[in-house]
N, C-alpha and C positions, 0 to 999 in steps of 0.2 A: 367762510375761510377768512383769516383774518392774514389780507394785502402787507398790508404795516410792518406786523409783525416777522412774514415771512422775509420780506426786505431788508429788515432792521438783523436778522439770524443770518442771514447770506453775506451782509455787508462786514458784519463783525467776524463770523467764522472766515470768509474771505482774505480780511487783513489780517488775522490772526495765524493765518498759513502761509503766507509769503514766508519765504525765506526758511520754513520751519523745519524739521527733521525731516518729515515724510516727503515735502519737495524737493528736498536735497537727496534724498534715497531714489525719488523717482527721476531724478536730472545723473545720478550714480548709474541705476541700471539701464538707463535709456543710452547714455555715453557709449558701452561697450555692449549694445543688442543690435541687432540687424530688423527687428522687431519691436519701432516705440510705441504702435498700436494696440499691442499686450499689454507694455507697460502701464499703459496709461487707464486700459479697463481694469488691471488690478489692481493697480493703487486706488483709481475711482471706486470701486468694489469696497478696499479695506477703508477707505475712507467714510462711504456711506454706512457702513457694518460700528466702524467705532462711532461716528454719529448718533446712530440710534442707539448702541449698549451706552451711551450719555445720556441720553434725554429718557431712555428709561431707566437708569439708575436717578438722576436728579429725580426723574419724578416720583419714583419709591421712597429717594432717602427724602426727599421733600417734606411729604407728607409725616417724616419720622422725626426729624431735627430742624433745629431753628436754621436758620438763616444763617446768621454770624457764625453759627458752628461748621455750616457746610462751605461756608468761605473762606474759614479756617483752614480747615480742611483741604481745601482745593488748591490754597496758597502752598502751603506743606508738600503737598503731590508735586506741584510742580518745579520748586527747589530741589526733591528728591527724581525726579523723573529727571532734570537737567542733566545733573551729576552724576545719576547712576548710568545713563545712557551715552555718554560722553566717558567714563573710564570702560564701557564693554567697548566702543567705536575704538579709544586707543589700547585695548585688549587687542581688540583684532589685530588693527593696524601692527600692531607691534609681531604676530604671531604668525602673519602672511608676510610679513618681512617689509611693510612701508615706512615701521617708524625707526630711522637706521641709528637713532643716538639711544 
């Protein structure tokens, strides 16, 4: 087992979820539950579930495409993941009645 490496994946993924959607979703439904012990297993839950459908798509497409192309790639995703996730939020918003302008 490679120490380093598992350190070096925890510390990155780590800082890279501060602040991120899915903390913000789970600091949302923990606000208004009687229940943050739920919360927190099934966020932990979807979080380890989308961990792994990454690290086994990287390593499929890995094996399939260069490098530069899957960083391409992933760049793209996340410009489109931003924006598309951020007009359904103020979708909502607007349709439950919080965004009053």
């Amino acid at each position: 087992m490679d120490w380093h490496l598992i350190g070096l994946s925890f510390i990155v993924v780590f800082l890279a979820e501060l602040g991120d959607k899915s903390q913000l979703a789970a600091i949302t439904l923990s606000g208004s539950c009687q229940h943050p012990r739920a919360i927190f297993l099934g966020s932990s839950m979807a979080l380890i579930l989308a961990s792994l459908l990454g690290v086994l798509l990287g390593g499929g497409l890995g094996q399939l495409l260069p490098t530069q192309m899957m960083k391409g790639f992933c760049c793209y995703w996340l410009c489109f993941d931003g924006n598309f996730f951020s007009m359904v939020a103020d979708r909502c918003s607007y349709e439950i009645g919080l965004n009053q302008n």
